[in-house]
N, C-alpha and C positions, 0 to 999 in steps of 0.2 A: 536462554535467549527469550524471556517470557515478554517482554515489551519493546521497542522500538528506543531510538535514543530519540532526546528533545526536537521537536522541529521548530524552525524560526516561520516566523509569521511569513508569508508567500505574499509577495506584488503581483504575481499573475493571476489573472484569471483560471482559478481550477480546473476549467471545462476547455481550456488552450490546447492543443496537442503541438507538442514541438517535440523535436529532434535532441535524442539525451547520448552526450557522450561522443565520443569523435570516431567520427563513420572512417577511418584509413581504408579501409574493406568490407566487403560481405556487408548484410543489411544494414537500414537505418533502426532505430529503434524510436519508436515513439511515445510519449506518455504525458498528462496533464500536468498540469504543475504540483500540485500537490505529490503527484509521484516521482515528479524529477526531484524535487525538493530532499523527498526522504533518500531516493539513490546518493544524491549529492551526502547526504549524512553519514548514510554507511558506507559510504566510497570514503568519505573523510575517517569514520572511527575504524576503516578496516587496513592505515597506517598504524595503527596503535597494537603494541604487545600485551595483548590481555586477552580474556576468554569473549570478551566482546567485539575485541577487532578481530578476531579466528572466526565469529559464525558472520561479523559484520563483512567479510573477506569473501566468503563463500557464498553469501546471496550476490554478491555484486560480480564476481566471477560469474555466478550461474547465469544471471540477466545477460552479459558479455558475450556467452555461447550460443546467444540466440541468434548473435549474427552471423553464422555460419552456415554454410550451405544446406547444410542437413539436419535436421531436428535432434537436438541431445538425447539420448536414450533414455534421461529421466525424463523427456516428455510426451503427455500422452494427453490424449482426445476428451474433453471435460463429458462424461455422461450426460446424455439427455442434450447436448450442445453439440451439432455436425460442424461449426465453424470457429468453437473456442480449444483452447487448448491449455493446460496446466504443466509449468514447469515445476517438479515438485521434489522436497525436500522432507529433513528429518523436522526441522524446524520454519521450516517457509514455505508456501506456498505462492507462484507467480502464474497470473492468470492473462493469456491474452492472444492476439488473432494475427493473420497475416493477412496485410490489405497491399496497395502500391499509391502512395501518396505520392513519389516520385514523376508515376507515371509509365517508369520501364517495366522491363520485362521482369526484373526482379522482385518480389513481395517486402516490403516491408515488415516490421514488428510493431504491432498497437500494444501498448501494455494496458490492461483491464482492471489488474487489481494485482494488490499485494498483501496477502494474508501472511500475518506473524503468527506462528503454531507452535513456538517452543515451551506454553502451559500443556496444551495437548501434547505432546510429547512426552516432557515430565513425567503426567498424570498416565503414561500408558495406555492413551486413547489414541494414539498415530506410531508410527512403522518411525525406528528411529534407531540407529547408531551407537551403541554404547560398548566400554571400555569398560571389563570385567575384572574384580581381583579375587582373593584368597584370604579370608583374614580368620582371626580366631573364631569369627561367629557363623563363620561359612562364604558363601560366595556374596558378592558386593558391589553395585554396580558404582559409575560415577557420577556426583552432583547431578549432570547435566548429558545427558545426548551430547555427540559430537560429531559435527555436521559434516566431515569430509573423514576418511581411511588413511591412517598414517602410523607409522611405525612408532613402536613402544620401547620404552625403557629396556623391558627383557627380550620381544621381539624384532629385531630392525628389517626383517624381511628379507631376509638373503635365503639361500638356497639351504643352510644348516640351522637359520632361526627363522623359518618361513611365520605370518603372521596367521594365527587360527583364528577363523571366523565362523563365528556360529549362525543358523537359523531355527527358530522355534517352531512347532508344530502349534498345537490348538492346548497349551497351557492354558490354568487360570490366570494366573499374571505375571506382569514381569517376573517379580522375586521368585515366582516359580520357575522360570522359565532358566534365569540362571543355573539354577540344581539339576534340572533335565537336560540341558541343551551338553553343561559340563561333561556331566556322564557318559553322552553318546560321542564329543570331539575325543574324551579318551577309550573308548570303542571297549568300553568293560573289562581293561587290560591294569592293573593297579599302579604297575611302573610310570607309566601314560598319564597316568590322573595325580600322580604324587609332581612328576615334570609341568604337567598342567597350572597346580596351584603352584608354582613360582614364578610359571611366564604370565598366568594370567589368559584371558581370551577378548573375541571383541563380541559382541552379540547384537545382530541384526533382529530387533522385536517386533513383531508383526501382532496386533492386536488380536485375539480369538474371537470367534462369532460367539451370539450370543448362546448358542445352544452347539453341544458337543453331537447332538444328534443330528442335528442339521447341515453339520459339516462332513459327517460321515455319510448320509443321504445323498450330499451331493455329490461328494466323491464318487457313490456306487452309480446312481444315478447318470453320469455325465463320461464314467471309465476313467475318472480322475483327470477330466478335460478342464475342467470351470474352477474358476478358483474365486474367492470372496472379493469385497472393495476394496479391504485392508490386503489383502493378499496380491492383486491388482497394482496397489498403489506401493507395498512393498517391492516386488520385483521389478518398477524403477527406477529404485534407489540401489538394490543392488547391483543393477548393469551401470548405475553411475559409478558405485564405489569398484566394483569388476574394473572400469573403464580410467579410476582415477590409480589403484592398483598399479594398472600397465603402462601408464605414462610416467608412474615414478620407477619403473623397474623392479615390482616387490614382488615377493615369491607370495604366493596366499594360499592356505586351504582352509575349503569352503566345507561345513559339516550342514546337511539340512537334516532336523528328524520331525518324522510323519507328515504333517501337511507341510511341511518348511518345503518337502522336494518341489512343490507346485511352482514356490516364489523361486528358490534357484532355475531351476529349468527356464520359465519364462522369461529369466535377465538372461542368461546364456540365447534365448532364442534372437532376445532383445538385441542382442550385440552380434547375432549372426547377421540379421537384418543389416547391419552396417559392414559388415568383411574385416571387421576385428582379429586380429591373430595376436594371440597371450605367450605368443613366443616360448609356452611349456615354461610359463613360471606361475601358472593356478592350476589347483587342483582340486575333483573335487569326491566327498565322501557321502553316499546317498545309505542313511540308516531311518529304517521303516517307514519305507520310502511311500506313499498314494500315488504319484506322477510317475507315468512310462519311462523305466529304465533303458529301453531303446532309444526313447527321445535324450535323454541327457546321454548317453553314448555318441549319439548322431553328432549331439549337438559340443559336447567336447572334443569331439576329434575334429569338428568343421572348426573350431576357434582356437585349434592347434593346442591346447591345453595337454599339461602335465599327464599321461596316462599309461608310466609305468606301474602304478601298483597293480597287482593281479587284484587285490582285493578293494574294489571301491566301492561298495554298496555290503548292506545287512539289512535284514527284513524280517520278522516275525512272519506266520502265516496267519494274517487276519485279510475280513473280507477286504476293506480299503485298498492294504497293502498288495493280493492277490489280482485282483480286479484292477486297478489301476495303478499298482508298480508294477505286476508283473503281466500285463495283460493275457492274465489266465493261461501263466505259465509259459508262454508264447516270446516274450520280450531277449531273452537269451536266443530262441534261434535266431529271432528279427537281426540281433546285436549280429549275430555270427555271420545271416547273411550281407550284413550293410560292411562288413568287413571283408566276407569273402569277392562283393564286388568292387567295392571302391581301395582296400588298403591292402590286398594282397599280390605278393608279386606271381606275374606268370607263371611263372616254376615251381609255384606252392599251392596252385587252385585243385589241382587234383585232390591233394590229401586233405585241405579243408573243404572242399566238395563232401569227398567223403566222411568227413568228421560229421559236416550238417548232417547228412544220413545217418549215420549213426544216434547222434543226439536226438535226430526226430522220431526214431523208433521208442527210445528209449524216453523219450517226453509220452508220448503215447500209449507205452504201457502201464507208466505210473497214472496217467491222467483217467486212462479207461478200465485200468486192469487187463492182463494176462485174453481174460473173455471177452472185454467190448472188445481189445484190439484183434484179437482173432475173429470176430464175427464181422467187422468192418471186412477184412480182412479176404474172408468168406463171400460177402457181398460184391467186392469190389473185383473178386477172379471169376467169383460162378461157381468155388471149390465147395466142398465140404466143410461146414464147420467145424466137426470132431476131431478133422485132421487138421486143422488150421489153428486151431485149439492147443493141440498137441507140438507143431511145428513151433510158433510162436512162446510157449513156454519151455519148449527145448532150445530154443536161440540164445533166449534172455538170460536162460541161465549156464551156457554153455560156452556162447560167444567169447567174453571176458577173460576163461581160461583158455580157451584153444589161439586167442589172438597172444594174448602172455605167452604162449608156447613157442610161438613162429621163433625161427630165429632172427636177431637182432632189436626182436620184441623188446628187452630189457636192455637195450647198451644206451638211452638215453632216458632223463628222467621224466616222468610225464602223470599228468595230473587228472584223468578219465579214461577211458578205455576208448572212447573216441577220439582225445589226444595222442594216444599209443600211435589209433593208426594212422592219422594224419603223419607222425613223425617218420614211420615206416615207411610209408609212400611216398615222402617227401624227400627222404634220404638213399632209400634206392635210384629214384628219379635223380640226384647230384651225379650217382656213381659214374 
């Protein structure tokens, strides 16, 4: 969508603001003639069955959203600008303010401008949509960006052909980002990756900064809080495409690898802000993840998301991923406690009570060894350290077998020794 279609020469005064489109509800929308003009255009080519009336469809829907009560989740605050606002796209960009020309209580919409970005796109310089295939020469993307989320030939989105969607980390470029992003939707499993190249994938392309070092700085620097412009302006496309998803009913899983976790998370936060529930038809998989594992935990269970797998996240141990996926190793109890208070039933808090204890002992002695954690330990009774020393490395290695020994230890199956005895506790407590 690199150009605009033809405009007819305009009788209006360019600088007129009038009312574009039929106000039935929700705001007015306002814009000069030159821009009603071009709406008029792609409102007319986006009747047409071609690749130009599909993106000419989806800018004119997008302008259409603005009269609703609530800001679209792809829109966000223009930088350096406290009163403009950017509705933004893979290939468009809509620029404009809330005033009340009315008079009521209600704001209107000013439009400011409209930027066509589907060269920038193209050229892998903007956050953009693309339909992934499989072919003799490797992975392959299509012509063109494609400006809304919809089901594919081999994926239709159901529950048994859920749609895979990819996010890039800090690749060189697109065509790299195809071959990595692949890799990690099929989780390093071959079966996975052979099913893969038949259905294909979609890949949300988030541009890289200009320095791989600089990205990793800020990750340490900020505990994987800040995310880039292009990173920014990608995660409100994906709480768009999240949000166009759950209006058609599609099952989705969302793959982010290494910075990609920053733009997921941010669209999931994006879509909490509005009281979104995904009705447990998205799901998502955090692989070498820099963004708080806690926070996409939080933030998948608040927007009722898919969260049967035991396994949704992988991580190398590097600093980004350590520091701000796993906030220094910290991020799994966080998880366990936001669990034990909001999603556990009364009759099960004890054993997960206890499970956190357990886990936090055992986070503790790998974090400090055997002797910080005894000397902590020491410090914090007033004991002896040589006995505290001695205690603590006869727990850690004793506990494990003597809890395996209790009886009914083993009549269920269970996956740590803090899960043991959660289930222990939890099961005598039914009898």
């Amino acid at each position: 969508m690199g150009q605009p279609p033809s405009i007819q020469p305009n009788t209006q005064p360019s600088n007129a603001l009038q009312s574009w489109g039929s106000r039935e509800s929700g705001r007015a929308i306002f814009a000069n003639g030159s821009h009603r003009q071009l709406l008029d255009n792609f409102r007319q080519l986006s009747a047409q069955q071609s690749s130009e009336g599909f993106h000419a469809q989806a800018l004119v829907k997008a302008v259409d959203s603005l009269r609703g009560p609530a800001s679209p989740v792809n829109s966000m605050l223009k930088p350096n600008h406290p009163t403009r606002r950017l509705l933004v796209a893979g290939g468009f960009e809509v620029e404009y303010e809330l005033n009340s020309y009315y008079g009521d209580c209600q704001t209107d919409v000013q439009i400011v401008d409209i930027r066509l970005l589907g060269d920038d796109a193209n050229a892998g310089r903007r956050p953009a949509l693309w339909k992934v295939k499989h072919k003799r020469q490797g992975w392959v993307r299509g012509s063109e960006p494609t400006p809304k989320l919809t089901r594919t030939e081999t994926l239709i989105g159901s529950a048994k052909a859920p749609l895979k969607l990819g996010i890039n980390g800090q690749s060189e470029s697109l065509r790299d980002s195809l071959q990595v992003v692949g890799e990690h939707i099929s989780r390093g499993d071959s079966k996975k990756h052979a099913d893969l190249k038949k259905s294909g994938f979609q890949l949300v392309y988030v541009p890289p900064e200009n320095s791989a070092w600089a990205a990793g700085w800020r990750t340490l620097k900020s505990l994987g809080n800040s995310g880039s412009e292009q990173q920014r302006l990608a995660a409100h496309m994906v709480a768009a495409h999240m949000f166009e998803a759950h209006q058609q009913g599609l099952h989705v899983e969302w793959t982010s690898q290494g910075e990609g976790a920053w733009v997921l998370i941010e669209a999931m936060q994006h879509l909490k802000q509005q009281n979104i529930d995904l009705d447990q038809r998205q799901k998502i998989f955090l692989s070498d993840h820099t963004r708080s594992q806690f926070e996409a935990d939080r933030y998948r269970r608040a927007l009722n998301m898919d969260i049967s797998d035991e396994k949704w996240l992988s991580a190398a141990e590097g600093l980004p991923q350590e520091i701000g996926g796993r906030n220094f190793g910290l991020a799994p109890l966080l998880s366990e406690g936001n669990e034990l208070i909001h999603h556990t039933p009364r009759g099960e808090r004890l054993g997960q009570t206890v499970k956190i204890c357990w886990e936090l002992g055992d986070y503790l002695v790998k974090k400090w060894g055997t002797a910080g954690t005894a000397a902590g330990l020491a410090v914090a009774t007033g004991g002896n350290a040589a006995l505290a020393l001695a205690v603590v490395k006869a727990l850690h290695k004793a506990t494990p077998m003597l809890i395996s020994s209790l009886p009914g230890a083993r009549d269920h199956y269970f996956k740590s020794t803090g899960d043991q005895l959660r289930q222990m506790i939890n099961n005598r407590a039914k009898r």
